[in-house]
FIDREN-396422 format. One record per residue (C-alpha): z, y, x; residue in one letter. Coordinates in steps of 0.5 Angstrom, whole numbers, plus 500, padded with zeros to 3 digits. Example, Ala and Ser with C-alpha at 12.3 -4.5 7.8 and 13.67 -1.06 7.14 Angstrom:
<atoms>
<atom><z>516</z><y>491</y><x>525</x><res>A</res></atom>
<atom><z>514</z><y>498</y><x>527</x><res>S</res></atom>
</atoms>
This chain:
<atoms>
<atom><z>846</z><y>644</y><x>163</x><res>X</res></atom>
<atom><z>847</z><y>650</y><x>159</x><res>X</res></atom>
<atom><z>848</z><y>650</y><x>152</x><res>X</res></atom>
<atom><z>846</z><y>656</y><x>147</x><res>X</res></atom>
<atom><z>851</z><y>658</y><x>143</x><res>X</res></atom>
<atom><z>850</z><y>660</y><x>135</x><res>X</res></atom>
<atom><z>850</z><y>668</y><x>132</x><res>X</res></atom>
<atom><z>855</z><y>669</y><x>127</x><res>X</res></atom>
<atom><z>850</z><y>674</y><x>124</x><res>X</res></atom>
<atom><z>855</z><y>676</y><x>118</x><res>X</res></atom>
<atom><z>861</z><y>678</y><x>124</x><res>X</res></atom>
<atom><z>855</z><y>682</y><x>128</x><res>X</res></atom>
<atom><z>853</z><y>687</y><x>122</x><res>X</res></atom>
<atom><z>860</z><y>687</y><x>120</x><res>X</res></atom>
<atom><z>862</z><y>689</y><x>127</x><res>X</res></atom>
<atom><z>854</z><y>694</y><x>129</x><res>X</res></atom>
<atom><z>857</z><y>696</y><x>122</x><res>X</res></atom>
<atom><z>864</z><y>698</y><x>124</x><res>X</res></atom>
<atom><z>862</z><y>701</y><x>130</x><res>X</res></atom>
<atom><z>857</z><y>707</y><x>127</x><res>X</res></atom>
<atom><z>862</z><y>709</y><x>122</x><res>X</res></atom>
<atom><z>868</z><y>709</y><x>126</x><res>X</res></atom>
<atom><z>863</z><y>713</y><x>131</x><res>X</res></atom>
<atom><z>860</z><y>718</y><x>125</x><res>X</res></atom>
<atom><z>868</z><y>719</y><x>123</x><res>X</res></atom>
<atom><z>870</z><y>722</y><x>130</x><res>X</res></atom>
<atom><z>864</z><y>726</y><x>129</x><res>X</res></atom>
<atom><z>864</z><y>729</y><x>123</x><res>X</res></atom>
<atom><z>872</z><y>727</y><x>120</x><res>X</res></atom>
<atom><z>872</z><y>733</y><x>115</x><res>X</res></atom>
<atom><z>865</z><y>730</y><x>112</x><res>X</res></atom>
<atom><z>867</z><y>723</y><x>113</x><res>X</res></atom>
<atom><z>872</z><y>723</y><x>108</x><res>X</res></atom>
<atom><z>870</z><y>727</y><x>103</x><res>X</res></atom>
<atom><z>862</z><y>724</y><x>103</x><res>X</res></atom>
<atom><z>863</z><y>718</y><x>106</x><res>X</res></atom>
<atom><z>868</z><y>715</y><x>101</x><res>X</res></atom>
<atom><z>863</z><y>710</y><x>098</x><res>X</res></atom>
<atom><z>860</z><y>708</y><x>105</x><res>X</res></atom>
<atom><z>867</z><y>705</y><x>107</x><res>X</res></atom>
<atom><z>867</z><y>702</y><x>100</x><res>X</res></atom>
<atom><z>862</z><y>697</y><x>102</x><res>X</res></atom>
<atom><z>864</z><y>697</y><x>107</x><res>X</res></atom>
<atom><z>871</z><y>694</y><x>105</x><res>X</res></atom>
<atom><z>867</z><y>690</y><x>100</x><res>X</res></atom>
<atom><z>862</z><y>687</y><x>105</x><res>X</res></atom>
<atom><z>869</z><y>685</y><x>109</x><res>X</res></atom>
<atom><z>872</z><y>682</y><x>103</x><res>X</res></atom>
<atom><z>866</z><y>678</y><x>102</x><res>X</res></atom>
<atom><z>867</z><y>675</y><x>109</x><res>X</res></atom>
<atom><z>875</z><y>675</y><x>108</x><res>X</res></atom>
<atom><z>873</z><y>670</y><x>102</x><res>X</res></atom>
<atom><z>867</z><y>666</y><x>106</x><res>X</res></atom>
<atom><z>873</z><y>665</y><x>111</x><res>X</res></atom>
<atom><z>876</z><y>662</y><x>105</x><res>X</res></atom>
<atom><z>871</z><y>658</y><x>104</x><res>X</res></atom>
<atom><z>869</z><y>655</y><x>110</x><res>X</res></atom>
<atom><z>875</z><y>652</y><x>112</x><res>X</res></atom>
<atom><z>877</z><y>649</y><x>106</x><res>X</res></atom>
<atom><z>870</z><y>645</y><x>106</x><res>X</res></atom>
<atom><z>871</z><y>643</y><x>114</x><res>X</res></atom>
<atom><z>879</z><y>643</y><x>113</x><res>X</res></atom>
<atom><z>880</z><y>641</y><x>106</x><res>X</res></atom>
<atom><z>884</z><y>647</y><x>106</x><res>X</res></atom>
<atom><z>883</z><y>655</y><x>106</x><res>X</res></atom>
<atom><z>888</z><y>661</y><x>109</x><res>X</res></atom>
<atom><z>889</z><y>664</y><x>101</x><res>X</res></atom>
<atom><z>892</z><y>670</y><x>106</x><res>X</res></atom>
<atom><z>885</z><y>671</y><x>108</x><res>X</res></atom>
<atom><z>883</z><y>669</y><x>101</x><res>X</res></atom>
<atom><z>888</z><y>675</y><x>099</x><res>X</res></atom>
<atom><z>886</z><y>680</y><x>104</x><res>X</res></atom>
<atom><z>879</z><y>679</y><x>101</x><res>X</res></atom>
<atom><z>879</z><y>680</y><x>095</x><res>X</res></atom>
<atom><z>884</z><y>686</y><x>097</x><res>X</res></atom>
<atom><z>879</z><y>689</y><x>101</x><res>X</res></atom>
<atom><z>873</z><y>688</y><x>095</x><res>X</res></atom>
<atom><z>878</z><y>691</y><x>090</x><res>X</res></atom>
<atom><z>879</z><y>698</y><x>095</x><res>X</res></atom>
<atom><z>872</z><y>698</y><x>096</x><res>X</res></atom>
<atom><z>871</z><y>698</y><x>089</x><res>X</res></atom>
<atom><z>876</z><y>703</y><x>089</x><res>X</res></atom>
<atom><z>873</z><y>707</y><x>094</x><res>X</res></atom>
<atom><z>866</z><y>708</y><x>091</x><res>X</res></atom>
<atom><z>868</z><y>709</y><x>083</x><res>X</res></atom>
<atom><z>873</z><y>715</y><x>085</x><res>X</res></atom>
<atom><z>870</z><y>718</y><x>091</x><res>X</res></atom>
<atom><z>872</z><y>725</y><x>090</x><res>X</res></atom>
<atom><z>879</z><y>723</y><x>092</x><res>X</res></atom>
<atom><z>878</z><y>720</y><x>099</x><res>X</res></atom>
<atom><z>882</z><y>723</y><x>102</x><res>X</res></atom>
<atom><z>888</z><y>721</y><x>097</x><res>X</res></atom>
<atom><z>885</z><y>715</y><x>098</x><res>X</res></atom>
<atom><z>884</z><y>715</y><x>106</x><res>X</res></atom>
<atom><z>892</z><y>717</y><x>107</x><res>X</res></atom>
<atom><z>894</z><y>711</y><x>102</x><res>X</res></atom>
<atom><z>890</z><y>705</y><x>102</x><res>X</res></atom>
<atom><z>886</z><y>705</y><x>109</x><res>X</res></atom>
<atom><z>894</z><y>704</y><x>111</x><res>X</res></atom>
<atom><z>894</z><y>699</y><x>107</x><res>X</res></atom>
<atom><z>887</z><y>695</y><x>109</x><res>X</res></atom>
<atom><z>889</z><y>696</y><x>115</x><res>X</res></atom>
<atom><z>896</z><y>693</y><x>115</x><res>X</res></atom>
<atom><z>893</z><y>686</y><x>110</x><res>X</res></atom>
<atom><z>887</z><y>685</y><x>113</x><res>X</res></atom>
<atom><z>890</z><y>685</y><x>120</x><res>X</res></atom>
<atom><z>895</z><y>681</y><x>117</x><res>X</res></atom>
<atom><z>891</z><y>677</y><x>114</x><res>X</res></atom>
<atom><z>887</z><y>676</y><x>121</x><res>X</res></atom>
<atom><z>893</z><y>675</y><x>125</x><res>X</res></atom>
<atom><z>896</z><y>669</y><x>120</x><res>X</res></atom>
<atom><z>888</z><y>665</y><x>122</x><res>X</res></atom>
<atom><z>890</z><y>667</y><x>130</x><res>X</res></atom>
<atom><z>891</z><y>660</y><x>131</x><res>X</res></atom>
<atom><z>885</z><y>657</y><x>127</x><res>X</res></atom>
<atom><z>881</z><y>662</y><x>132</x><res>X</res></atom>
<atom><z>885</z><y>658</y><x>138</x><res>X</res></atom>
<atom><z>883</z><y>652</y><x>135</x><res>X</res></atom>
<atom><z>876</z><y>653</y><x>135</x><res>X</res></atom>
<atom><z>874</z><y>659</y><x>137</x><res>X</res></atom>
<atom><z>873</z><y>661</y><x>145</x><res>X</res></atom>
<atom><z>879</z><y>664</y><x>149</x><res>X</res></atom>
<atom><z>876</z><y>671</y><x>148</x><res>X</res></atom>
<atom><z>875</z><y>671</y><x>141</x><res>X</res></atom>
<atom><z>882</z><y>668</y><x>140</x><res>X</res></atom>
<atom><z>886</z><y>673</y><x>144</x><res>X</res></atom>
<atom><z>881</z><y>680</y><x>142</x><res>X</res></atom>
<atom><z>883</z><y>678</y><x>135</x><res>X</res></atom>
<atom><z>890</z><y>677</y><x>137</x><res>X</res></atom>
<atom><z>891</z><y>684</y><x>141</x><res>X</res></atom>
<atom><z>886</z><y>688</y><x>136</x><res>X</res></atom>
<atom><z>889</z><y>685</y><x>130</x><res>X</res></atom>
<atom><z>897</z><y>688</y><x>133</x><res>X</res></atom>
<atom><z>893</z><y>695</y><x>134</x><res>X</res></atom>
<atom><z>891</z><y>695</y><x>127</x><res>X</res></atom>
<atom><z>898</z><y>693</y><x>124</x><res>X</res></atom>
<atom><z>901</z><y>698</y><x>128</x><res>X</res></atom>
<atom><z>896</z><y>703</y><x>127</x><res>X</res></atom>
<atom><z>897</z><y>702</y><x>120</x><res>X</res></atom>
<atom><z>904</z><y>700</y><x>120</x><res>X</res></atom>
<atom><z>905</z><y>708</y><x>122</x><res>X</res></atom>
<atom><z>899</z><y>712</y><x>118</x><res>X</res></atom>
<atom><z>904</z><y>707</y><x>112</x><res>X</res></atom>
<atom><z>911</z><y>710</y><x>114</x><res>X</res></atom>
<atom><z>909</z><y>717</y><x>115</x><res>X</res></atom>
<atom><z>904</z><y>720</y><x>110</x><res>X</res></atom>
<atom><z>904</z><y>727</y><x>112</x><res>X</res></atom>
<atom><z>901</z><y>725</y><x>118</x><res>X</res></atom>
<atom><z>897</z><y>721</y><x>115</x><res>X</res></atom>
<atom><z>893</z><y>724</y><x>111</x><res>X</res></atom>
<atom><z>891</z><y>730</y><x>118</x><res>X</res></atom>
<atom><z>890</z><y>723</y><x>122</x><res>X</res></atom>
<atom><z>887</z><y>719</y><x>118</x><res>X</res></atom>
<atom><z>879</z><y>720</y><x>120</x><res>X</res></atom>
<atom><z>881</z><y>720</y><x>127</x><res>X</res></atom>
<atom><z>886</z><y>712</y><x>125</x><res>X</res></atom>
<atom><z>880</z><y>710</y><x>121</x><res>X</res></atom>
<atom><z>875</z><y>711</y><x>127</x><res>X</res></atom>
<atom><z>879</z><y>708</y><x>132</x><res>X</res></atom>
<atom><z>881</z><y>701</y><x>127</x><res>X</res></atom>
<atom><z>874</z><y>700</y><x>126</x><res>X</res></atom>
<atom><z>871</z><y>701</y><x>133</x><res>X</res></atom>
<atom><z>877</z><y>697</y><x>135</x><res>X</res></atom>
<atom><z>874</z><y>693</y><x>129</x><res>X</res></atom>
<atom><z>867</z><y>692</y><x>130</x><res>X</res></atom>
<atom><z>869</z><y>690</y><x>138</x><res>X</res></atom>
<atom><z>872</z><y>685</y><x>136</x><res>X</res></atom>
<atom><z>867</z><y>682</y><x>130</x><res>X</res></atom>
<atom><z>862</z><y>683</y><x>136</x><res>X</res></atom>
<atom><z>866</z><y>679</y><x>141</x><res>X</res></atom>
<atom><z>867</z><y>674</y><x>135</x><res>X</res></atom>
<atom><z>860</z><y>675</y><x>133</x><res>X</res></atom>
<atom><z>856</z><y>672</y><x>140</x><res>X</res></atom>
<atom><z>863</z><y>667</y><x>141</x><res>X</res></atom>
<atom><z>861</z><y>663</y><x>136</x><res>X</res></atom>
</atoms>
């Protein structure tokens, strides 16, 4: 007998979401940072939100929350926010605090790896495993070189979120 597996809807639009804009950053880097701020604020906000859902979830099913998640959550909706209210530096903004999203929000999913073991698929726990040590790294090395950074930081934004919304695909369709 074959059994019918759920959607997770919020991980499909987050991934559909984080694919277009990464594939719209490769694209057009010069517009995407200095037009797009306020897209990649909502998106910032919109992973918050699930960070934070996360949160919740568990806490209702385990008594208990990942509070990183929590932490990466409200970290991403104060980025986002950031984001949208101060577009015109986007750039600025790019070269400082994408790295940083990317270091908490990669750490914050690396610190639930073994709640995705526990009750996700094998695919799901090892993409978001190997996915969210990209991230870090990536992150780590925008971070730690700034000058870089800020050339880079369209084509290290692009390449996060494609890696990104492949995972939340995966995540998406192995609930």
């Amino acid at each position: 007998m074959r059994q019918q597996k759920d959607i997770n809807w919020m991980e499909l639009i987050i991934g559909v979401v984080c694919i277009l804009i990464g594939i719209y950053t490769f694209a057009r880097p010069h517009q995407a940072l200095n037009g797009f701020a306020v897209a990649y604020g909502i998106l910032a906000i919109i992973m918050g939100i699930a960070d934070i859902a996360f949160y919740v979830h568990m806490e209702r099913h385990t008594g208990f929350g990942p509070v990183v998640e929590m932490i990466t959550g409200i970290l991403n909706i104060f980025i986002g926010f950031f984001l949208i209210v101060y577009s015109d530096v986007s750039v600025l903004a790019a070269s400082i605090f994408f790295p940083i999203w990317i270091i908490a929000h990669s750490i914050g999913r690396l610190m639930n790896v073994n709640i995705v073991k526990f009750f996700g698929s094998r695919a799901q726990y090892y993409s978001t495993l190997i996915i969210n040590i990209i991230g870090l790294v990536l992150g780590l090395l925008a971070l730690f070189n700034p000058f870089i950074s800020v050339f880079s930081a369209a084509f290290l934004i692009a390449v996060y979120l494609i890696i990104s919304g492949a995972g939340s695909l995966i995540s998406a369709f192995s609930a």
